[in-house]
C-alpha positions, 0 to 999 in steps of 0.5 A: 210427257206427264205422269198421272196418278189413277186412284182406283176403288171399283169397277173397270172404270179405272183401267180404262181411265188408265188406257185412254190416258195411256193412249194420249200420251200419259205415263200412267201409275195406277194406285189401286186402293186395297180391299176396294178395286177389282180390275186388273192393273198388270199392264200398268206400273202401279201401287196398291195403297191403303185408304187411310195411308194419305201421306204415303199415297202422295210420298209415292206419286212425288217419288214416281214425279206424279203431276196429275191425279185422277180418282176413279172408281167407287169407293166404300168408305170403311170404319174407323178402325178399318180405315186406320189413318196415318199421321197426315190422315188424322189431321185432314179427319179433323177437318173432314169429320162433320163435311160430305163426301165433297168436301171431304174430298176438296180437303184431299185434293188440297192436300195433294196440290200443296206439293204440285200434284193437281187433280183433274176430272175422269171425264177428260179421257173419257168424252165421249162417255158422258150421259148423251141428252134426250131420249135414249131408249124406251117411249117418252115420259107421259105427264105422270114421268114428267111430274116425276122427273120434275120433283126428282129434279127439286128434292135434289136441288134443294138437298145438293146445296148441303152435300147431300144426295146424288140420287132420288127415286120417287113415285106417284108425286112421294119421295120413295128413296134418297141416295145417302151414304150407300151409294145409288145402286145400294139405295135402289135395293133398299127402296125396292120393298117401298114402291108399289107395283101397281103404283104408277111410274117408278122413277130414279133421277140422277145428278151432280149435287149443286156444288159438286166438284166433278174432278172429284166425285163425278155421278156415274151410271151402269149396267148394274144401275139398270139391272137393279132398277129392273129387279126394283120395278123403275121404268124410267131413269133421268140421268143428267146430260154431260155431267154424269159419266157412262161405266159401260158403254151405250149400246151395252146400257141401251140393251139392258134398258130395252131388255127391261122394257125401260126408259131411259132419258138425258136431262137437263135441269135448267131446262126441265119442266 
């Protein structure tokens, strides 16, 4: 039977990772972060860690005989101070410190897997939650969401190649907003006062970035995205086909889109015009 490590930050997520995995077989050792997740993990054997405490996070999956590693759940990366390293964190720091998040991350994961403890992708247990295609809810793009989820599509290509951005939401042929560092629901808040109500289409695609591992940092999408896209003024959200993970399931994303008189659609960018 194989032991999995679940390394949650936050949102429910996490325990379901942990439930599914539970159900398929895998013993299951949640290491919730501290300050971070938010779900309860009583039903499970887990250790709470510390984010900077990287060498003690991999001592205890190694006394636990951890063989594969799942990291879940949204992370907000805190100051240095906060964040106090140990001596292994430090040193992946210095390797970390001028990369993105994703290579950031690749240089965990190889840490990780120097002592046999591979890192596999959330979706794995999860299948039947990636964002379906086509037209979920709502009427279909007119040409104006179309031209709109077009340059979404090109701004994010362009900037994925340099670990940049998840997330774009732009309106009337302008880029409004770029996911940076806070995240896609954090920068919906931000682009709120720029969009134009009267405007035009108001539109958020979301995608992996170009080279964006997805054991890693798979894109999800939730209730709360679509709440803040209502409270933004979005009426239309692309979010790639299969590579972005649901945080609730589809009838509950279904009912808050129709209750936003929202449109929502999974697209493909290789055959997006």
């Amino acid at each position: 039977m194989t032991r999995l490590a679940i390394i949650a930050g936050k949102g429910l997520l996490p325990r379901e990772v942990a439930a599914a995995a539970t159900a398929s077989g895998h013993e299951v050792l949640v290491l919730p972060i501290d300050g971070q997740a938010d779900a309860d993990f009583s039903a499970y054997q887990n250790v709470p860690i510390r984010l900077g405490a990287i060498s003690m996070t991999r001592s205890i999956m190694l006394e636990n005989g951890v063989e594969e590693l799942v990291m879940v759940g949204k992370v907000v990366w805190p100051s240095m101070a906060t964040l106090r390293p140990d001596f292994d964190g430090m040193k992946l720091l210095g390797k970390m410190i001028t990369k993105g998040d994703d290579n950031a991350l690749r240089h965990v994961a190889a840490y990780f897997a120097e002592k046999g403890i591979q890192t596999i992708a959330a979706d794995m247990f999860l299948p039947d939650r990636k964002m379906p295609s086509g037209l979920i809810v709502g009427t279909p793009p007119d040409d104006d969401g179309e031209e709109a989820i077009s340059l979404g599509i090109a701004v994010l290509e362009a900037l994925g190649a340099h670990d940049v951005g998840q997330s774009v939401i732009v309106q009337n042929g302008r880029v409004i907003a770029i996911e940076a560092a806070e995240g896609s629901d954090d920068m919906i808040v931000r682009a709120r006062p720029l969009l134009d109500v009267d405007g035009g289409v108001g539109c958020l695609v979301k995608m992996p970035k170009s080279a964006q591992d997805s054991r890693l940092d798979m894109p999800v999408v939730g209730c709360a995205t679509i709440e803040a896209a209502a409270k933004a003024g979005l009426s239309l959200l692309a979010i790639e086909a299969d590579t972005v993970l649901l945080a609730d399931d589809l009838a509950g994303i279904q009912a808050a889109c129709g209750a936003a008189n929202m449109t929502l659609i999974g697209i493909n960018r290789r055959t997006a015009k």
